[in-house]
C-alpha positions in Angstrom: 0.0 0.0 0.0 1.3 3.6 -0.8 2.0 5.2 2.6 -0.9 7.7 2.3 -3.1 4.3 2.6 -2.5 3.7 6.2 -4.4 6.4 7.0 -7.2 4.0 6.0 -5.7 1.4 8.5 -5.9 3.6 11.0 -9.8 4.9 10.6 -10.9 1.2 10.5 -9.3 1.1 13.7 -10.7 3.9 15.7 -14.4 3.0 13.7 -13.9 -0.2 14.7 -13.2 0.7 18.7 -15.9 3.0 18.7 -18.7 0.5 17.3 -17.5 -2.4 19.9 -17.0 0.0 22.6 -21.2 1.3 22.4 -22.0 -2.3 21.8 -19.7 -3.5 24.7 -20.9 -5.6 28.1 -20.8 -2.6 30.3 -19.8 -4.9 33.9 -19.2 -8.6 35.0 -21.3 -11.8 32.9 -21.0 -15.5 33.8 -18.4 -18.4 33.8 -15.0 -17.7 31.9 -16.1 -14.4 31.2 -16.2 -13.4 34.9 -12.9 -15.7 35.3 -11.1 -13.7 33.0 -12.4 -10.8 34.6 -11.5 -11.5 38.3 -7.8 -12.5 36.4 -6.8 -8.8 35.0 -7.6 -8.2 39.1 -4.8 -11.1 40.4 -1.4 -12.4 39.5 -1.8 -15.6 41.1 -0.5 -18.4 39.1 -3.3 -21.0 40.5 -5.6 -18.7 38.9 -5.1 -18.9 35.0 -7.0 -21.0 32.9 -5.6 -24.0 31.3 -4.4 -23.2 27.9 -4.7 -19.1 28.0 -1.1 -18.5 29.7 -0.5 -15.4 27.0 -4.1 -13.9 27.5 -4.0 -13.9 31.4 -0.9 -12.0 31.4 -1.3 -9.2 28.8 -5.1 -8.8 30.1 -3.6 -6.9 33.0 -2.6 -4.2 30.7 -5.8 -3.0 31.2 -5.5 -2.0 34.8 -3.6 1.1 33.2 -7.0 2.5 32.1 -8.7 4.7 34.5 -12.4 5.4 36.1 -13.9 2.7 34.5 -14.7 -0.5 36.6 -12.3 -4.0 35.9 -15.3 -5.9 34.1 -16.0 -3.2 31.8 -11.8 -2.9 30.9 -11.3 -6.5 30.6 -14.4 -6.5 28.0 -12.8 -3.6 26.0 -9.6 -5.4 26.0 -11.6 -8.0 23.2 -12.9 -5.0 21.7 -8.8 -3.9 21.4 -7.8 -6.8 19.6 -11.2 -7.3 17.2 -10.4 -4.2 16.0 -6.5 -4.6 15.4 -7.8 -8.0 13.6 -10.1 -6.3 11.3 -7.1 -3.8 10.0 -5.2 -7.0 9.6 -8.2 -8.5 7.2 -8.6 -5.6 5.2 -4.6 -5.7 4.3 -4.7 -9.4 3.4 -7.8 -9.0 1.4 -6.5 -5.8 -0.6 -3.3 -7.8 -0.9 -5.0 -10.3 -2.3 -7.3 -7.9 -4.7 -5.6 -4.9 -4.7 -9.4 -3.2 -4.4 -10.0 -0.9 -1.2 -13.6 -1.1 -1.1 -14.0 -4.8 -1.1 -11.8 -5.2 0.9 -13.5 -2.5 3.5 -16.6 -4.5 2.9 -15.2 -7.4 3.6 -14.1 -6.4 7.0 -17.9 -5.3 7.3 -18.7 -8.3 6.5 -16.8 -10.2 9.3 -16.9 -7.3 11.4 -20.4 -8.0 12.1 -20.5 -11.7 11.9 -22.4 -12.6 14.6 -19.3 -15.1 16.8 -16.3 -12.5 16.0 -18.8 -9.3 17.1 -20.1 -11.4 20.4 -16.8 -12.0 21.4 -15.5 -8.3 20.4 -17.5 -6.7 22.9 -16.9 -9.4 26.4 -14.0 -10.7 28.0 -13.1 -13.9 26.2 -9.6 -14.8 24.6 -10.6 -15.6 21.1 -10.3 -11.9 19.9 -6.7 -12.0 21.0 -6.4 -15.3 19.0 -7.2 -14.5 16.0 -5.4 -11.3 16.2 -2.1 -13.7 16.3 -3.5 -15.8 13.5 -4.0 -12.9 11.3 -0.8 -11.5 11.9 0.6 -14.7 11.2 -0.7 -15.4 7.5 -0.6 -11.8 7.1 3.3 -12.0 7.4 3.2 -15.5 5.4 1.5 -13.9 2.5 4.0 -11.1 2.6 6.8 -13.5 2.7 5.5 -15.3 0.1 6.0 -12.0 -2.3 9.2 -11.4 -1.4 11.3 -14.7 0.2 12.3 -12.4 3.0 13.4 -14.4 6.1 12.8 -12.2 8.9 8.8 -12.4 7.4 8.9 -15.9 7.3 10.4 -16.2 11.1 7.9 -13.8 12.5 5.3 -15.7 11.0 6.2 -18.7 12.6 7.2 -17.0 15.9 3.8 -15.6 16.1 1.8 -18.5 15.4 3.7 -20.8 17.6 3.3 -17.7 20.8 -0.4 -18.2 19.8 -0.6 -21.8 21.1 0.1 -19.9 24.1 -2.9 -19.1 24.0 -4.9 -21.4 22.5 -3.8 -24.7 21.4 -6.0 -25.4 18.8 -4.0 -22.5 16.4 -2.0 -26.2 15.6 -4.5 -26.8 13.1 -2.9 -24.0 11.3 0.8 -24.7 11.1 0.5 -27.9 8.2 -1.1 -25.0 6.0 1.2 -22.4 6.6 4.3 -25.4 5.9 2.5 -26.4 2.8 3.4 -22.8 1.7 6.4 -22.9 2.8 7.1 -26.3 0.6 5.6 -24.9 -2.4 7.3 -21.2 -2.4 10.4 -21.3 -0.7 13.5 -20.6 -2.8 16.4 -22.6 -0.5 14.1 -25.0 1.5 16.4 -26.5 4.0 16.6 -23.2 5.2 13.4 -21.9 5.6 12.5 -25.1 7.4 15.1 -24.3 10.0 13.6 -20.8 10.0 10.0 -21.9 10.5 11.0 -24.8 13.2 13.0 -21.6 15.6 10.7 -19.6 15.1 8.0 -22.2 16.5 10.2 -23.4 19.4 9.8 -20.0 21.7 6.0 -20.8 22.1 6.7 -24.4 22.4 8.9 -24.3 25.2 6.9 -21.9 27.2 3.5 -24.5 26.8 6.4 -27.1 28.2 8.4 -25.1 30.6 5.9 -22.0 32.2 2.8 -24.2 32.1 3.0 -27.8 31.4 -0.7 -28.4 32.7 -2.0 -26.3 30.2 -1.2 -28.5 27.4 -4.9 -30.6 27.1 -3.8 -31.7 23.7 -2.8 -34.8 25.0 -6.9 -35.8 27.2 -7.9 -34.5 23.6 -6.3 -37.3 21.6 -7.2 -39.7 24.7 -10.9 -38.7 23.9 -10.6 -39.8 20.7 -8.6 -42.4 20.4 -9.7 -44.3 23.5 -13.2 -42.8 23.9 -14.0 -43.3 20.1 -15.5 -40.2 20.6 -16.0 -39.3 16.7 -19.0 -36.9 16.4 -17.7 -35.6 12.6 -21.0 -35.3 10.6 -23.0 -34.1 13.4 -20.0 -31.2 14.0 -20.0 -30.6 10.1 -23.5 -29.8 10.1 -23.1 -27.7 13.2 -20.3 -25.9 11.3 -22.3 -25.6 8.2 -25.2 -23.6 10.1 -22.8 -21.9 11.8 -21.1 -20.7 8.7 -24.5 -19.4 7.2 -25.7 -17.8 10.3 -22.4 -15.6 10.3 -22.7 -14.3 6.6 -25.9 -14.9 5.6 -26.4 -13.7 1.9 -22.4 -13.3 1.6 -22.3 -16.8 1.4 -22.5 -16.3 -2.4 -20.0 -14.1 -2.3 -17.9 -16.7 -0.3 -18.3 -19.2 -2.9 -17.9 -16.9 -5.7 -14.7 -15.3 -4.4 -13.3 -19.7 -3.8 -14.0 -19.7 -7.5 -12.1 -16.3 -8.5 -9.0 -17.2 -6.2 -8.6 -20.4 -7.8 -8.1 -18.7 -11.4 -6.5 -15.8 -10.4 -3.9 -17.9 -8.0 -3.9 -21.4 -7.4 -0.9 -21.3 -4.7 -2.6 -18.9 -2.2 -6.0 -20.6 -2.8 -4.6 -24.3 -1.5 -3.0 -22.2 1.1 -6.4 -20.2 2.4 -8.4 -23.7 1.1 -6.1 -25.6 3.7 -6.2 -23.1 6.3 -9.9 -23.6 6.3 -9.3 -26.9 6.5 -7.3 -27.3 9.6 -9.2 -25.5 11.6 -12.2 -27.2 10.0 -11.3 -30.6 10.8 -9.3 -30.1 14.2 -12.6 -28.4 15.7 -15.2 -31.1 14.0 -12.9 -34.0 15.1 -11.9 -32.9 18.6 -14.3 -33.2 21.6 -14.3 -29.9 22.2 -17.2 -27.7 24.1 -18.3 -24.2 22.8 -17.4 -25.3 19.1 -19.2 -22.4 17.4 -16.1 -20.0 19.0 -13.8 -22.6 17.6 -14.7 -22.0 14.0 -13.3 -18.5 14.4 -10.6 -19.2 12.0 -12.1 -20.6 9.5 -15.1 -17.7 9.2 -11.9 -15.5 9.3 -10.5 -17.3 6.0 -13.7 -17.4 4.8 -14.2 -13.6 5.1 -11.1 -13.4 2.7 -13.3 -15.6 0.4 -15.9 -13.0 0.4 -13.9 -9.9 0.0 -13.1 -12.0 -3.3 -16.1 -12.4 -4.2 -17.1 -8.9 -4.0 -14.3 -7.6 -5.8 -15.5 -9.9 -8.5 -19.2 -8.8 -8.5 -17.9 -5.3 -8.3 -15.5 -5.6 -11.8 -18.1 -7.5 -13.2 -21.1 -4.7 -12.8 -18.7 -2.0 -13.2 -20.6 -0.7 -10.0 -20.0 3.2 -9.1 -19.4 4.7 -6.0 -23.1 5.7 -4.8 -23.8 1.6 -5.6 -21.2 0.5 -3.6 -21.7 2.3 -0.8 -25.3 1.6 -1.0 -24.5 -2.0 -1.5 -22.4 -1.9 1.9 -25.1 -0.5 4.2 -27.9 -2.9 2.7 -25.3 -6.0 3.8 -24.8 -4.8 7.4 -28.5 -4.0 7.7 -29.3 -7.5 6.7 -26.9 -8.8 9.3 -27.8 -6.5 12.2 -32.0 -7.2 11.2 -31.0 -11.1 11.1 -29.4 -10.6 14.5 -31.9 -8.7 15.6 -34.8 -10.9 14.6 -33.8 -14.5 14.4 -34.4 -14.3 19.1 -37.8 -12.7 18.7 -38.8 -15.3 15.4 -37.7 -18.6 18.3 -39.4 -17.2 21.1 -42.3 -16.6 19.4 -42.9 -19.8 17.5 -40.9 -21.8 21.0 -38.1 -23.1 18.3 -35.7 -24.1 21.6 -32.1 -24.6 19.4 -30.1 -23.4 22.1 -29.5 -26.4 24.2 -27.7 -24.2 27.4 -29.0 -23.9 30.8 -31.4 -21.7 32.1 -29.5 -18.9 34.3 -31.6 -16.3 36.1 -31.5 -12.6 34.3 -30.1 -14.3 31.1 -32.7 -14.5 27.9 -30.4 -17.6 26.1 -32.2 -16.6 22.6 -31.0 -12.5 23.0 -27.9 -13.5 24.8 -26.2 -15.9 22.3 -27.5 -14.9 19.7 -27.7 -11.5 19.3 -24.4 -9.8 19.5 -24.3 -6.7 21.4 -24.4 -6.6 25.3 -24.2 -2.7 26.0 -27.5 -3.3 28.4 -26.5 -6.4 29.9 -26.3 -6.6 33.6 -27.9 -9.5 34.3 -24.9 -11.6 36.1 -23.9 -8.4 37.9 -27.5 -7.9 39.4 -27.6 -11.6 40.5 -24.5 -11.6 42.1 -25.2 -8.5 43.8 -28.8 -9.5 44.9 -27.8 -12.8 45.9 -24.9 -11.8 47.7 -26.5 -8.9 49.4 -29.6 -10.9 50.6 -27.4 -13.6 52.5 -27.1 -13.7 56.2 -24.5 -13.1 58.3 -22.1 -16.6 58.4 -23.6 -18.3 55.1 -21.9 -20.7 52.9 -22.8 -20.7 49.2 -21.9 -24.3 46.7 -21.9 -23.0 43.7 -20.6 -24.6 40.2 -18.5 -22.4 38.1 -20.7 -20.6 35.7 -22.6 -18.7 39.0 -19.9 -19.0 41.0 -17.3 -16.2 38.8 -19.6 -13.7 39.1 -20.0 -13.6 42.6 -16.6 -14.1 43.1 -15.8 -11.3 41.0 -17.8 -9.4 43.7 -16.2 -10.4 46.1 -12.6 -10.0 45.3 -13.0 -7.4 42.8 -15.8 -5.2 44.0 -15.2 -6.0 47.8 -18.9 -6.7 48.5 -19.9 -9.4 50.8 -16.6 -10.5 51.7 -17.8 -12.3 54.5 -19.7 -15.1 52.5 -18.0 -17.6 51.8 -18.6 -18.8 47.9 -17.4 -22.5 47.7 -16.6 -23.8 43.8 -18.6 -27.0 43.5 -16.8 -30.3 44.2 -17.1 -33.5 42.4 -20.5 -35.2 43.3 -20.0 -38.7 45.6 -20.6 -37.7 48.9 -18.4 -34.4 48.7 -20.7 -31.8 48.3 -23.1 -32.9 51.2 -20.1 -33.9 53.6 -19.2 -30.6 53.0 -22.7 -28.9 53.6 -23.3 -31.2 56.8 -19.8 -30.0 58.2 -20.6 -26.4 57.1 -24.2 -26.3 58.6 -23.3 -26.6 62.1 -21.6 -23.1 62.4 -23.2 -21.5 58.7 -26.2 -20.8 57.0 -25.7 -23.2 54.1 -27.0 -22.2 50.1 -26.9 -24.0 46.9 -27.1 -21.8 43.8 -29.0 -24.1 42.0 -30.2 -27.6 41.8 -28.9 -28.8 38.4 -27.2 -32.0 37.9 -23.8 -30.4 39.0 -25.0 -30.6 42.5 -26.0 -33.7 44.5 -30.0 -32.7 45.0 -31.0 -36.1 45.6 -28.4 -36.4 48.3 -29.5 -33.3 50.0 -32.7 -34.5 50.1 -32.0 -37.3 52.8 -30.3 -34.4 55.1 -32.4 -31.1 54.5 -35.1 -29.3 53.4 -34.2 -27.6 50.1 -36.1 -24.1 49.9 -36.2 -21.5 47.4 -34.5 -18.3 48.3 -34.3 -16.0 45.8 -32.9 -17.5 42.7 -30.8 -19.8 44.9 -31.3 -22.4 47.7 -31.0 -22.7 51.0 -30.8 -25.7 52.8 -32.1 -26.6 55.9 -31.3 -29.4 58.5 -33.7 -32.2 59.0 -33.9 -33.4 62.4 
């Protein structure tokens, strides 16, 4: 790009803050969220979740802002990184097409896909992680035009820092080597290149953190668990695909189609990019797959700023009808978004198969992307806590647990509860309550199958309080 373009870069960037930041969850939600949030707040070591060592130290960065609370921070801190990814998209699909506006529709495009904007606006790491991979096969592609070696080692440092933070980036490397293979002018050595510039992230996942690696119960799963759900994950991927670009599907498949003439080379490369993150995330037994796709709508968005430079050269289209163009595509995103929660509730279409939390509509909440009026987790923490007595114990499993927690330790409130993370079931939990109730008041925060109800039954009353339980001796 000529130098005045980066002022282009940098306007995505700030547009790009701006529309996370209004749509962004404005305090504390539930489970990892709230995790990651109580993190930016601790440097304990016990504390960082298995797999994210890069995310839980850098999200303390945001402790530099001021006036705003932690939760809100840690939220824009995805926002941060969704928008550095989207200036990274627009660069690999202009290099790609050399055409500024599909490529700025393109990042449209993606920039309101409905898993990439979610995660943009609350505290999650995958925003980070795809920040890495863009950078990554950003640098490749750049390599690729001119055989530099510091590209080519940066690529490879970058990607292997990214497993770091999440391992499932290794789905990426065969693609990126298959490059490597096809392109490289003195082989041997860019090999050597691409294996040191891998080995720094490698030996942190072995040295800093060896428990993080879960590669290894993930290959157990499947190799001694037979656990092989492939065409029932393909189909989930396949909705999952349409639901994020919608009528840019076409554009998707056009742009497959346009790459392959113009440049067969960086279409096996994109096509097998795709591919291993594809098959890693349909193969594995891995919760919260929709996230997991991430990459692959990412390539995919490429695709599609393809496929609109080619519908663009081919109507000859002017200004006015691009732009016109742009804003019907992101209205028919943002009206999809919008609708597709009101449409289930109303004809009681129940595809989202995820418990039932108090203050959280699971239609609005994952489906429809922005959480600026979202306080739901914060309000039941803050209830909940406050209405507890004086010496009360609270079993919670993790997803209600964070938030109070984050209450606690962040917020200071109620620090006189004590908010025990639930224990396996077998005897545990009510040993536990039984010990607990002859000095506490004794809570469950719900009665779900993560908690022993039927045991609890033989040794107390179970009453509603609130949107929890308490528990009461029987004599």
């Amino acid at each position: 790009m000529e130098k005045t373009d980066y002022k282009i870069l940098v306007i995505i960037f700030i547009i790009s803050l701006i529309f996370y930041g209004l749509t962004l969850a404005p305090t504390v939600l539930w489970g990892d969220d709230a995790q990651y949030q109580r993190l930016a707040n601790s440097w304990s070591v016990k504390m960082i979740p298995r797999g994210h060592i890069l995310y839980s130290y850098l999200v303390k960065i945001v402790n530099i802002i001021p006036y705003f609370k932690l939760a809100a921070k840690v939220n824009f801190f995805s926002a941060l990184w969704a928008s550095l990814t989207l200036v990274l998209l627009f660069l690999i699909i202009f290099f790609i097409t050399h055409d500024k506006f599909s490529s700025l529709l393109g990042i449209v495009i993606f920039g309101l896909s409905h898993t990439f904007w979610l995660h943009a606006v609350r505290a999650e790491v995958h925003t980070l992680q795809l920040f890495l991979i863009a950078s990554s096969l950003y640098l490749l592609l750049k390599w690729y035009k001119s055989n530099g070696k510091g590209l080519l080692f940066f690529s490879f440092l970058i990607i292997g820092i990214s497993l770091c933070n999440h391992i499932l980036s290794v789905g990426l490397i065969p693609a990126m080597l298959f490059l490597v293979l096809k392109k490289s002018p003195n082989l041997k050595l860019s090999i050597i290149t691409a294996t040191l510039g891998l080995m720094p992230g490698i030996l942190i996942l072995l040295f800093i953190r060896t428990d993080s690696i879960s590669v290894f119960k993930i290959l157990g799963d499947i190799f001694f668990e037979h656990n092989f759900p492939i065409l029932k994950n393909l189909l989930l991927f396949i909705l999952f695909l349409i639901y994020q670009f919608i009528i840019s599907i076409y554009f998707g498949i056009q742009g497959i189609k346009s790459l392959y003439e113009q440049n067969k080379l960086i279409f096996y490369f994109l096509s097998f990019t795709f591919l291993g993150n594809l098959l890693e995330v349909i193969i594995l037994p891995i919760h919260d797959q929709y996230v997991m796709f991430l990459p692959a709508f990412f390539v995919f968005a490429i695709f599609v700023g393809m496929g609109i430079s080619w519908l663009f050269k081919k109507y000859r289209m002017n200004i006015f009808k691009k732009i016109s163009f742009t804003v019907l595509i992101s209205l028919i995103l943002i009206i999809t978004y919008w609708g597709t929660p009101i449409f289930l509730k109303h004809f009681k279409i129940n595809i989202i198969n995820i418990r039932s939390l108090p203050n959280r509509d699971n239609f609005t909440f994952f489906l429809f992307p922005p959480k600026n009026s979202y306080y739901g987790a914060y309000d039941f923490a803050q209830i909940t806590l406050g209405n507890l007595p004086m010496r009360s114990v609270i079993l919670a499993d993790f997803t209600i647990a964070q938030p109070l927690l984050y209450l606690q330790e962040v917020e200071n409130f109620r620090r006189d509860i004590e908010i025990r993370d639930i224990e396996p079931k077998g005897g545990k939990q009510t040993q536990y309550l039984l010990e607990k109730n002859k000095t506490h008041s004794v809570f469950i925060a719900d009665n779900n199958k993560y908690y022993s109800i039927e045991e609890f039954k033989e040794y107390f009353e179970i009453i509603p309080f609130g949107d929890i339980y308490q528990l009461n001796k029987i004599f």
